[in-house]
C-alpha positions as a printed Julia matrix, in Angstrom:
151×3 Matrix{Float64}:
 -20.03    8.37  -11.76
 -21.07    9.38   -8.55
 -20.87   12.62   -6.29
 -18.08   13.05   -4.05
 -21.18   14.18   -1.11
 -21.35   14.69    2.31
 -19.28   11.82    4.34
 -18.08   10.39    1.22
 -14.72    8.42    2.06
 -11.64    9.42    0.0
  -8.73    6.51   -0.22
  -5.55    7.99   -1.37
  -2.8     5.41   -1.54
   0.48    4.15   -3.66
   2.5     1.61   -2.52
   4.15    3.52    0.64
   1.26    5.46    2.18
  -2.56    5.55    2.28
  -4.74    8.29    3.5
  -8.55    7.71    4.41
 -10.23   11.14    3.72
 -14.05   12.11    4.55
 -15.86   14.79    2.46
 -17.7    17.33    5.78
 -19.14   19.63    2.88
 -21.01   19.25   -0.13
 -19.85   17.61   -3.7
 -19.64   21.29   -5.41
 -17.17   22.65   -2.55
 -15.8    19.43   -1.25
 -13.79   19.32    1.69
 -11.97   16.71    2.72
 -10.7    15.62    6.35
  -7.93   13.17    6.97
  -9.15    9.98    9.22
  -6.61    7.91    9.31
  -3.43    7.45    8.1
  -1.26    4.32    7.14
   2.76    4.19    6.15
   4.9     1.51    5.49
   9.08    1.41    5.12
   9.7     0.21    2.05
  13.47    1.34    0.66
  14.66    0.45   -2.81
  15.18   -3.13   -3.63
  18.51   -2.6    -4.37
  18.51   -1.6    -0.36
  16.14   -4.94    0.99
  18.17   -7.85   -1.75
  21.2    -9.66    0.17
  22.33  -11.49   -2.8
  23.46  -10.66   -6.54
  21.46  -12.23   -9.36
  22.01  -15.69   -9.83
  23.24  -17.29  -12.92
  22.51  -20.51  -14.05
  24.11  -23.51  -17.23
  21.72  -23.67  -20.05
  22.34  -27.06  -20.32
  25.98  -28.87  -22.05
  27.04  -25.56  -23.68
  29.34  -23.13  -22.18
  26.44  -20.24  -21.81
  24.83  -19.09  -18.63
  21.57  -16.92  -18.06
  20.75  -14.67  -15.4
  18.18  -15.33  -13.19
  16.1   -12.13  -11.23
  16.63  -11.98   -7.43
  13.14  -11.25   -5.82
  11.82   -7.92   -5.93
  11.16   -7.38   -2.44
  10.51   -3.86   -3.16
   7.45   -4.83   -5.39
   6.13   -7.6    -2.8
   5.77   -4.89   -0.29
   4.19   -2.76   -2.46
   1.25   -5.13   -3.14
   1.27   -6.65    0.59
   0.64   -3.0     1.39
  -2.59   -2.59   -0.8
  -3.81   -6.45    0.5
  -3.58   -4.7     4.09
  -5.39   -2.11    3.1
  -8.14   -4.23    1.72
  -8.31   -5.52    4.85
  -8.8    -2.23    6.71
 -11.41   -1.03    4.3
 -13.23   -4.46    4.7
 -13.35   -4.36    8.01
 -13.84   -0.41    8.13
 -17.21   -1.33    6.05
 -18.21   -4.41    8.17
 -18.58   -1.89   11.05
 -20.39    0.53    8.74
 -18.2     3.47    8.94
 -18.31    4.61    5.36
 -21.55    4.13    2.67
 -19.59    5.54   -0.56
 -15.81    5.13   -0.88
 -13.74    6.96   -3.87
 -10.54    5.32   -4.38
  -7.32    7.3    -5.81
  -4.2     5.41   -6.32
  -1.55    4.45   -8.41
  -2.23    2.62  -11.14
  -0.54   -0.21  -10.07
  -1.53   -0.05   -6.87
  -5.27    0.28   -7.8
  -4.76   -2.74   -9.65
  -3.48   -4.7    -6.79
  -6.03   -3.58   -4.17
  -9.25   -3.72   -7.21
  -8.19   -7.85   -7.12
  -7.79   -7.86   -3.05
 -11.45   -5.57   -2.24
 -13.88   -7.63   -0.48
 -17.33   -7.63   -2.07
 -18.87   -5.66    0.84
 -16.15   -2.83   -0.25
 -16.76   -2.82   -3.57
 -20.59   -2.36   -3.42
 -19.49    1.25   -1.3
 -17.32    2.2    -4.2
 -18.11    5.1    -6.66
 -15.19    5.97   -8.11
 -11.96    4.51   -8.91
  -9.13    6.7    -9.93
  -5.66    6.16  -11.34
  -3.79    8.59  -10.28
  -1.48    9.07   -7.38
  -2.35   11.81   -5.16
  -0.42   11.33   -2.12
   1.81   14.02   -2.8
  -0.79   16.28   -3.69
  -1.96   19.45   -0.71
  -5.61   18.77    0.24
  -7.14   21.75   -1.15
  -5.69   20.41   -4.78
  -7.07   16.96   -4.28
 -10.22   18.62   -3.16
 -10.5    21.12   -6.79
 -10.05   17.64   -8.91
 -12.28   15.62   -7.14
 -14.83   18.86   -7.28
 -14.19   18.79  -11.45
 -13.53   15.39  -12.35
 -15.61   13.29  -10.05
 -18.87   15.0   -10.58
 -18.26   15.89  -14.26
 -18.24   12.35  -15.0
């Protein structure tokens, strides 16, 4: 794996909020900037469905099944990481990163992995699942310092 180094772009996302970092320091003492920052609303989907679960004959018999409403909360999680594909793609079309370390949810890395335009990938050098969005800067900043490089 490669070194977090100077001007380095750090993604940190999960399926609410995303925040584009840049490493001004060096990969031993990183320190990381925030450039950008992207949030969507996104409440429960027990908050965003109108309608119960639907329930359907399974044929001549008296028994019904239960059929799942739409989990709106879900679709707006991975709509969320398909925008942010987009941003990075056209982020790297302009040139304004070279290397690009990506920490997300694993879920989330999953959906914006499929959604990264080729251009993006090429700028990646790490990939990690974790969700750090939580997480102070100078903590973020100690585990990309030990894991990244230790790789």
């Amino acid at each position: 794996m490669a070194r977090i180094d100077e001007g380095t772009w750090v993604l940190l996302a999960d399926g609410e909020k995303a925040l584009f970092l840049e490493n001004v320091t060096d990969a031993e003492n990183p320190h990381l900037i925030v450039i950008r920052k992207e949030e969507q609303e996104n409440p429960p989907n027990r908050e965003q469905a109108a309608n119960r679960r639907g329930r359907f004959n399974d044929g001549p018999s008296v028994h019904r099944s239960a059929v799942d409403d739409t989990d709106w909360h879900e679709l707006a999680k991975e709509r969320f990481a398909r925008d942010l594909a987009e941003m990075l793609y056209k982020l790297a079309h302009k040139g304004a990163f070279d290397k690009l370390v990506i920490a997300a949810a694993p879920s989330v890395l999953g959906d914006l992995r499929s959604e990264l335009h080729q251009e993006v990938t090429k700028k990646v050098v790490a990939e990690i699942d974790k969700n750090f969005t939580n997480q102070p800067l100078h903590e973020i900043e100690k585990y990309l310092a030990r894991e990244v490089d230790a790789a």
